[in-house]
Structure formats: structure tokens, C-alpha cells
C-alpha positions in Angstrom: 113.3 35.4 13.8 111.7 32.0 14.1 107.8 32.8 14.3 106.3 29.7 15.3 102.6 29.5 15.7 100.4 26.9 17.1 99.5 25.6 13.9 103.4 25.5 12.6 103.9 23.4 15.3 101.2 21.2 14.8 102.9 20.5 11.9 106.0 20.0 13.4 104.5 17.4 15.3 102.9 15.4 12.8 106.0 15.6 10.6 107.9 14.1 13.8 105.9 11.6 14.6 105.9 10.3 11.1 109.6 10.4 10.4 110.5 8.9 13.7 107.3 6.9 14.8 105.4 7.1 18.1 108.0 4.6 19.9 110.8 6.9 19.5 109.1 10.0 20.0 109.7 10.6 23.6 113.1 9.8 23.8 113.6 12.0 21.0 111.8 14.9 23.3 113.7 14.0 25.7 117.0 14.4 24.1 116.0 17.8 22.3 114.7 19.1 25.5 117.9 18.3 27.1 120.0 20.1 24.6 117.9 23.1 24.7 118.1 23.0 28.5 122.5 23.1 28.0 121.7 25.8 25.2 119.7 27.9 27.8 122.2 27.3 30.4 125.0 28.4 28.4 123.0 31.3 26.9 122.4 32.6 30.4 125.8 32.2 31.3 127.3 34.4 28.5 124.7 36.8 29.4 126.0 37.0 32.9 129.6 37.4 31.8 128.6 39.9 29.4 126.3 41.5 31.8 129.5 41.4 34.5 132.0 43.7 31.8 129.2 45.9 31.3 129.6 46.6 34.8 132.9 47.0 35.2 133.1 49.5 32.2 130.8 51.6 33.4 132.5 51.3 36.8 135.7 52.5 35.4 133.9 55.6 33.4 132.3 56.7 36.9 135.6 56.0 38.5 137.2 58.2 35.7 134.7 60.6 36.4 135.1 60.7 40.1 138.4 61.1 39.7 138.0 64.4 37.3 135.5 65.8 39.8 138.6 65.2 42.2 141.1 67.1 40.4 138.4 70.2 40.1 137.4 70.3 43.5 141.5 70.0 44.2 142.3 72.8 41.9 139.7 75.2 43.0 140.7 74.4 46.7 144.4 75.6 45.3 143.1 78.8 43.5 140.9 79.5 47.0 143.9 79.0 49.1 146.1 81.2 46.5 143.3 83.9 46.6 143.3 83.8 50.5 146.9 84.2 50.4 147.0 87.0 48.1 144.4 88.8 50.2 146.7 87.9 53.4 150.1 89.3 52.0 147.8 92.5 50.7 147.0 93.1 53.4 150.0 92.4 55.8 151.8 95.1 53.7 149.1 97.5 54.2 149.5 96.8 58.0 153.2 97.3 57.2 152.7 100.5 55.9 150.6 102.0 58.6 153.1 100.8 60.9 155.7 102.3 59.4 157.5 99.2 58.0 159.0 98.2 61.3 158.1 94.6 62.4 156.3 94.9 65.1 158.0 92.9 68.5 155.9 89.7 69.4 155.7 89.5 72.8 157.7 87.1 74.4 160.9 87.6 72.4 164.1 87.9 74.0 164.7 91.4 71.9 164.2 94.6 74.3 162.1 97.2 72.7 164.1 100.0 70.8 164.7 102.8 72.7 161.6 105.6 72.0 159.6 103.2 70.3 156.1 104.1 70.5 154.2 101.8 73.2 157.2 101.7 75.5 156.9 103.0 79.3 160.3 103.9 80.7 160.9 101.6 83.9 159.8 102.4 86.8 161.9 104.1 89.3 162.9 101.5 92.1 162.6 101.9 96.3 166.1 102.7 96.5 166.0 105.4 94.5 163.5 107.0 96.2 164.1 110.4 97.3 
């Protein structure tokens, strides 16, 4: 934008020191270089603050992101457990079937065994009935 070379400023220079004179010249640097010092400053600050909402955008894409990844990995956890429990009921009714569709007793219920069910020993005779 502003291409200033060294013989541009040279120019600069001369100009300067003609229009304000060698007395003033110095306290004129100093007061340009102390507004370009509060330009700078401020410049550097709205970089920062710009530089900060860049941030948090992007952190809110990759936290949108993250959060989309969660919902896949959440729904294929569902589908695996709904496939797992498709394969479970499959086969519980094939175990059904070869049992014969009774519910087998788990032990330590307080249900006696049918009478002639298969697996069940008749009791043992006691001493007294001995012969």
C-alpha cells in the first residue's frame, strides 16, 4: 500500500525539516513516534481480540464435531446392543425348542420338580424303610 523507499524518505525528511525547521524537528519525531507507538498498541490489541474469536469458533465447530462423533459412536453402540439381543432371543427360543418349551427349573427355587420330568431321581429310600 504505502511503498516507501529510502529515497522517498529522504524526501520526506527534507520536506520536514523545511516546513517545520531543525528546532522543532525532534519534538515533532517525538510526537509522531508516540502516536504510532498507541497505533501499534492498539493494532496489536484488535489482533488479539480477533485472534481470541477465531479461537473460540473453531472451538465450537470441533466441539460440534465431537459431539456428532458422540451420537455415532452412541448409535452404533445401540444397534450393537440390539443386534446382540436379537441373536440372544434367537437363540433362547431355539434352546426353547430343543427343550421342549418347558422353562427349565433354576436351581434354587422353591418349586419341586414335576413329577417324571426328565433329570429327576426318585428319593432315596430311608433306614426305616429298610427291609
Amino acid at each position: 500500500m504505502f511503498d516507501l523507499t529510502s529515497s522517498k524518505l529522504l524526501i520526506l525528511a527534507i520536506v520536514a525539516l523545511i516546513v517545520v525547521g531543525p528546532k522543532d524537528l525532534p519534538i515533532l519525531l517525538r510526537t509522531v513516534g508516540k502516536y504510532l507507538g498507541i497505533v501499534r498498541r492498539h493494532a496489536a490489541e484488535f489482533r488479539a481480540q480477533f485472534d481470541e474469536a477465531l479461537r473460540e469458533a473453531e472451538l465450537l465447530d470441533l466441539k460440534k464435531e465431537i459431539e456428532g462423533v458422540g451420537h455415532e459412536v452412541r448409535s452404533t453402540i445401540e444397534q450393537g446392543g440390539t443386534a446382540i439381543d436379537e441373536h440372544v432371543m434367537t437363540a433362547r427360543t431355539e434352546l426353547d425348542g430343543v427343550i421342549g418349551g418347558r422353562p427349565r427349573p433354576v436351581e434354587g427355587e422353591d418349586e419341586p420338580p414335576a413329577a417324571g420330568a426328565s433329570g429327576a431321581e426318585p428319593p432315596a429310600p430311608s433306614k426305616s424303610e429298610a427291609p
